[in-house]
MDTraj code that builds the backbone (N, CA, C; nanometers):
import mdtraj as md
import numpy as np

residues = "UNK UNK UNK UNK UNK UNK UNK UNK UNK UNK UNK UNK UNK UNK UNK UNK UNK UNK UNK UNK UNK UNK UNK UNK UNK UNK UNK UNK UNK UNK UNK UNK UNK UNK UNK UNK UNK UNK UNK UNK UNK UNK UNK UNK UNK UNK UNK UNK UNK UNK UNK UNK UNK UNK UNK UNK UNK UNK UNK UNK UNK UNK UNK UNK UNK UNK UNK UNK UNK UNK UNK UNK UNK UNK UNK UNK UNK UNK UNK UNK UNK UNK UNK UNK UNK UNK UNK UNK UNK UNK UNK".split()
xyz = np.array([
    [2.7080, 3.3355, 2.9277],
    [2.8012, 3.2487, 2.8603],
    [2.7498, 3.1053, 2.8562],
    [2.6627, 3.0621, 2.9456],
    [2.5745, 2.9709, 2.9257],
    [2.5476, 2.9227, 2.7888],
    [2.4591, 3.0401, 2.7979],
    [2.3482, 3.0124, 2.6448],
    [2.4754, 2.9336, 2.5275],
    [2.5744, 3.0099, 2.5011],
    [2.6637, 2.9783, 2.3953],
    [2.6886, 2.8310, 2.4124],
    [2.7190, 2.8012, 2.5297],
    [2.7542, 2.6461, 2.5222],
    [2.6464, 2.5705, 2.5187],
    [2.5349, 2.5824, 2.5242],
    [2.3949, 2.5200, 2.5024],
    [2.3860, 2.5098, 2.3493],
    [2.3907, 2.6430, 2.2978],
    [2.4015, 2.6158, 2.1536],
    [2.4766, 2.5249, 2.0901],
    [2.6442, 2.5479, 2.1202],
    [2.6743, 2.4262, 2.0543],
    [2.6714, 2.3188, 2.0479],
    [2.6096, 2.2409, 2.2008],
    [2.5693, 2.1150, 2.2225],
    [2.4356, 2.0927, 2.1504],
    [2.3255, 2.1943, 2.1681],
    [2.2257, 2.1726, 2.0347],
    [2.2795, 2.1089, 1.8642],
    [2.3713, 2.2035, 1.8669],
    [2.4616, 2.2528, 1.7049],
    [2.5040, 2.0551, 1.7010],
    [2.5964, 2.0191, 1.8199],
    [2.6254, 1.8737, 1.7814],
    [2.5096, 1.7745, 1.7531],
    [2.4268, 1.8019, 1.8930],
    [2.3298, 1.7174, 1.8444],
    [2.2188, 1.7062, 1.6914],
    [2.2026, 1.7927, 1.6362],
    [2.1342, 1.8215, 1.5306],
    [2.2222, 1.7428, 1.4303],
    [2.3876, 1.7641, 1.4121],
    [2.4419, 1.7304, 1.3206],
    [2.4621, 1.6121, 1.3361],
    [2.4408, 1.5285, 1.4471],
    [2.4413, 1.4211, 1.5091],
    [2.3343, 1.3163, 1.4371],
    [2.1865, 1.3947, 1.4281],
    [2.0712, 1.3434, 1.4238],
    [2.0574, 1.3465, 1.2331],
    [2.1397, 1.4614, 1.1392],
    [2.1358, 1.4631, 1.0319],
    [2.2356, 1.3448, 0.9648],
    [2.3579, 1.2842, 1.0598],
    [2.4277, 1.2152, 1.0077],
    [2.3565, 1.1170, 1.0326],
    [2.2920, 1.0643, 1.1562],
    [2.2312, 0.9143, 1.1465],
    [2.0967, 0.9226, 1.0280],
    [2.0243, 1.0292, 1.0208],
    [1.9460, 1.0009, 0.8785],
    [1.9874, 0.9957, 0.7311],
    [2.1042, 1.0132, 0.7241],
    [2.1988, 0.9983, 0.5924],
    [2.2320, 0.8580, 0.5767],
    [2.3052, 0.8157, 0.7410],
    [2.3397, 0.6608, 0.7222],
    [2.2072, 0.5724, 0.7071],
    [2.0749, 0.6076, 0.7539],
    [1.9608, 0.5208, 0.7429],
    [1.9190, 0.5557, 0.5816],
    [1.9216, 0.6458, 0.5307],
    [1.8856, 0.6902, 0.3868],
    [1.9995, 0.5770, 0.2974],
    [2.1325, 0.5660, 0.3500],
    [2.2307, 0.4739, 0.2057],
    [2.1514, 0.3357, 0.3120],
    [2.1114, 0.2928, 0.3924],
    [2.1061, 0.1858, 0.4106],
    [2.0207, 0.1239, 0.3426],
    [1.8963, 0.2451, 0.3428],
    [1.7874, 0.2211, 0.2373],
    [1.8190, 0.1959, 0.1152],
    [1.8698, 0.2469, 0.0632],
    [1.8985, 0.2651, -0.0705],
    [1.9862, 0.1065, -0.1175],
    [2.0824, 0.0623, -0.0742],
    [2.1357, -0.0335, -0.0373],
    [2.1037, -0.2161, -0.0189],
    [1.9763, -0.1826, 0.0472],
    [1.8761, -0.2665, 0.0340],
    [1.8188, -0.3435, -0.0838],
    [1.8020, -0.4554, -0.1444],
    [1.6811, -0.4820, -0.2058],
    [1.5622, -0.4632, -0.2065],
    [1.5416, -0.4225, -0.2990],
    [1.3950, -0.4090, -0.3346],
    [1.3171, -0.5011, -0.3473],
    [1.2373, -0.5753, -0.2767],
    [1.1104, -0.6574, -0.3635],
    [1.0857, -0.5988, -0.5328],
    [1.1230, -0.6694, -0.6162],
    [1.0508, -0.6782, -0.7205],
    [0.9153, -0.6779, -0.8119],
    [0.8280, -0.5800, -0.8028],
    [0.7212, -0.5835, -0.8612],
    [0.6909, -0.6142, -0.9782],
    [0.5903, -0.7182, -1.0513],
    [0.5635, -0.7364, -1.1586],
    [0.4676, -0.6260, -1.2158],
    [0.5101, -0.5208, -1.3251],
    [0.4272, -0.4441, -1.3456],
    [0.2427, -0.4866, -1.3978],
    [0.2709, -0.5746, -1.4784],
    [0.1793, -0.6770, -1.5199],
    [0.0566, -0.7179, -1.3770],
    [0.1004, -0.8184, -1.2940],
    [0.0437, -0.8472, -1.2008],
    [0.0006, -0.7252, -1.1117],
    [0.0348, -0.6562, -1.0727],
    [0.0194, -0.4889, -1.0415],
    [-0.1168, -0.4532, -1.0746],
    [-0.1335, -0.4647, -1.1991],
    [-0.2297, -0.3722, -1.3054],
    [-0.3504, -0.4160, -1.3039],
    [-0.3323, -0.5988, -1.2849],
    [-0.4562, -0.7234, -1.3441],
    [-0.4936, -0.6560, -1.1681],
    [-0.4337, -0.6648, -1.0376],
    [-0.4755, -0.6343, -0.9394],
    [-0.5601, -0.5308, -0.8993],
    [-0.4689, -0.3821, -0.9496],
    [-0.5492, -0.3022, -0.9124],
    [-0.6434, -0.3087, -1.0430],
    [-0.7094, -0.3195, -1.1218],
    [-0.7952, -0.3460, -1.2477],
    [-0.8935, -0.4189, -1.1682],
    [-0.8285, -0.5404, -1.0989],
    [-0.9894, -0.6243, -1.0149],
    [-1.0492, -0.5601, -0.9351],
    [-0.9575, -0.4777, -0.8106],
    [-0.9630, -0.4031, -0.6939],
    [-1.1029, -0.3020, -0.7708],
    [-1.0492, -0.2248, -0.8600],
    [-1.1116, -0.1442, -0.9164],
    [-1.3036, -0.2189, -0.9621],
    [-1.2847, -0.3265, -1.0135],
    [-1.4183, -0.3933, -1.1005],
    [-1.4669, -0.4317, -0.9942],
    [-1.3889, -0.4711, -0.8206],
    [-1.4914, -0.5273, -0.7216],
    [-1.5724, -0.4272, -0.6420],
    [-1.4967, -0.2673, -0.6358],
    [-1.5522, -0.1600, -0.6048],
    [-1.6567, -0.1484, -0.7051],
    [-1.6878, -0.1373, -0.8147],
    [-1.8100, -0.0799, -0.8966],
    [-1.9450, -0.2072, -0.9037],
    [-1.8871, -0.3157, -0.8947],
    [-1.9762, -0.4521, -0.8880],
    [-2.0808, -0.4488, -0.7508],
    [-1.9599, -0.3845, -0.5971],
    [-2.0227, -0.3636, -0.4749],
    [-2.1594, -0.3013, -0.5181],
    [-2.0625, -0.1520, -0.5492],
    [-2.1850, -0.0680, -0.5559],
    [-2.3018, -0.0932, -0.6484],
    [-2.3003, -0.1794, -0.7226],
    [-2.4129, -0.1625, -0.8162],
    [-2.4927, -0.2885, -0.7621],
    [-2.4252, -0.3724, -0.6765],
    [-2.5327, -0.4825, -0.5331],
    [-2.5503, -0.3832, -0.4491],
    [-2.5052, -0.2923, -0.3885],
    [-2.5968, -0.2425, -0.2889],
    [-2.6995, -0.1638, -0.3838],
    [-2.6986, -0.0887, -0.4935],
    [-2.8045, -0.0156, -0.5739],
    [-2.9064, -0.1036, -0.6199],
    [-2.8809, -0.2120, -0.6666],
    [-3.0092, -0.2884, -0.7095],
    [-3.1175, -0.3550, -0.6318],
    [-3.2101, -0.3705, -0.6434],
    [-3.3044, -0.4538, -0.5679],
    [-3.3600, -0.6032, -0.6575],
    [-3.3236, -0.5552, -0.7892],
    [-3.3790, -0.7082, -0.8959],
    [-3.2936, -0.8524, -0.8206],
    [-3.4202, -0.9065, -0.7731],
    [-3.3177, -1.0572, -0.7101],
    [-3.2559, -1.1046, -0.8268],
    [-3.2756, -1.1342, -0.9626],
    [-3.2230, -1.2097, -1.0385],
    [-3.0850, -1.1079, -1.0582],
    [-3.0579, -0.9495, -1.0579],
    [-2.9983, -0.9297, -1.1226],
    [-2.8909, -0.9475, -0.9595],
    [-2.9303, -0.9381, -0.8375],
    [-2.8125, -0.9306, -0.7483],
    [-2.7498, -1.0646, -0.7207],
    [-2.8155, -1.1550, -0.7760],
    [-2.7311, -1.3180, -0.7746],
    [-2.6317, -1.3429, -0.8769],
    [-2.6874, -1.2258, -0.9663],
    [-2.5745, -1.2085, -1.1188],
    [-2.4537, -1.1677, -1.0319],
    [-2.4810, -1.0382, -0.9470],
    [-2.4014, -0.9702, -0.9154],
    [-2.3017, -1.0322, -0.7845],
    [-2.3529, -1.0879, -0.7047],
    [-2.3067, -1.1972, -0.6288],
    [-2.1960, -1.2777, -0.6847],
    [-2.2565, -1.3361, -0.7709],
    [-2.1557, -1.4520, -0.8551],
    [-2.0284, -1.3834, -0.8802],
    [-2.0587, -1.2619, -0.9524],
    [-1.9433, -1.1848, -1.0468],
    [-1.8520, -1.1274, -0.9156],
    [-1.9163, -1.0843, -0.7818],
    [-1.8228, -1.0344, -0.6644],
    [-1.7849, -1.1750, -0.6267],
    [-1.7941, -1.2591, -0.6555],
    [-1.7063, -1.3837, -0.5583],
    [-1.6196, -1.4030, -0.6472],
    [-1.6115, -1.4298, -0.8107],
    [-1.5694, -1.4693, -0.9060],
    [-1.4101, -1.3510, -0.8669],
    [-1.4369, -1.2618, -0.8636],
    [-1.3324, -1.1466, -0.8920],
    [-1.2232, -1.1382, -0.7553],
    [-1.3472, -1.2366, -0.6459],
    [-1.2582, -1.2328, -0.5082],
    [-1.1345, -1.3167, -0.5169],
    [-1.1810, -1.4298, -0.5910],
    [-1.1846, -1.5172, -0.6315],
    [-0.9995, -1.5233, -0.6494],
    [-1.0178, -1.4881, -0.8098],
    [-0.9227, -1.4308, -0.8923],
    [-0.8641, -1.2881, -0.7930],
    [-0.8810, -1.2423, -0.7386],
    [-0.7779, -1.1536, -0.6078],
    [-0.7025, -1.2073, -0.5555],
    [-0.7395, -1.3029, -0.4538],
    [-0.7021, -1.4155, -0.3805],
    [-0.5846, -1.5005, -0.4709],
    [-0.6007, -1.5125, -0.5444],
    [-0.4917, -1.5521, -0.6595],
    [-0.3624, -1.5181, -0.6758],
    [-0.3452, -1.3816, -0.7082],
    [-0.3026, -1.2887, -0.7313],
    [-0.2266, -1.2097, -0.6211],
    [-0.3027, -1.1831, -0.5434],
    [-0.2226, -1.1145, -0.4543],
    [-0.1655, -1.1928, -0.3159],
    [-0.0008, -1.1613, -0.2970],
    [0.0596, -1.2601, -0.1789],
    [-0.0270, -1.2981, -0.0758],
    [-0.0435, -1.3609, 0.0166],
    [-0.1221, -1.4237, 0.1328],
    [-0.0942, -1.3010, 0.2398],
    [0.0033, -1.2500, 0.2465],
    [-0.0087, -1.1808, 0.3732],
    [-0.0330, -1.0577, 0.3346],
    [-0.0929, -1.0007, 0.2438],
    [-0.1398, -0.8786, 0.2123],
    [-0.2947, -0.8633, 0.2435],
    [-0.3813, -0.7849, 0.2427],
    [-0.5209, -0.7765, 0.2800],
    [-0.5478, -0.6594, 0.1929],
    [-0.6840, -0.6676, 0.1356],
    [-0.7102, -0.5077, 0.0608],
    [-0.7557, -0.4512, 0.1317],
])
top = md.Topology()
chain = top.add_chain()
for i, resn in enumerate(residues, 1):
    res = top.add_residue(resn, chain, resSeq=i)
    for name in ("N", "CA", "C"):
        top.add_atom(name, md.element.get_by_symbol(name[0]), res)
traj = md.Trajectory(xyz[None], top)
């Protein structure tokens, strides 16, 4: 007769643990959202994207003239990141 009363103290607690994730789910919901600019979003990940392929094509090259090109164009884009994206974010 044990067992039975174990169960239902399981049985409360579970329904216990499903009601406090319901109340944390409307709290969420409830909340403001930060606002994203879809725009600013796009120009971001678009740079994110052009500073990944710029990397790789400085670590692939060996032409000094062409990796000072490439230099310039990875600071230029850091550049314009830094801009763009809030201060307390990091890529």
């Amino acid at each position: 007769m044990g067992d039975a009363g174990e169960g239902l103290i399981d049985a409360d607690a579970r329904i216990q643990e499903l009601a406090d994730e319901r109340e944390a789910a409307r709290r969420e919901r409830r909340a403001p959202k930060p606002q994203i600019d879809p725009i600013k979003h796009a120009e971001i990940t678009s740079l994110k994207l052009g500073l990944s392929e710029l990397r790789r094509q400085l670590d692939a090259t060996e032409h000094p003239v062409r990796q000072k090109q490439l230099k310039a164009a990875v600071a230029d884009v850091e550049k314009r990141l830094a801009k763009l994206e809030p201060a307390n974010s990091k890529r």
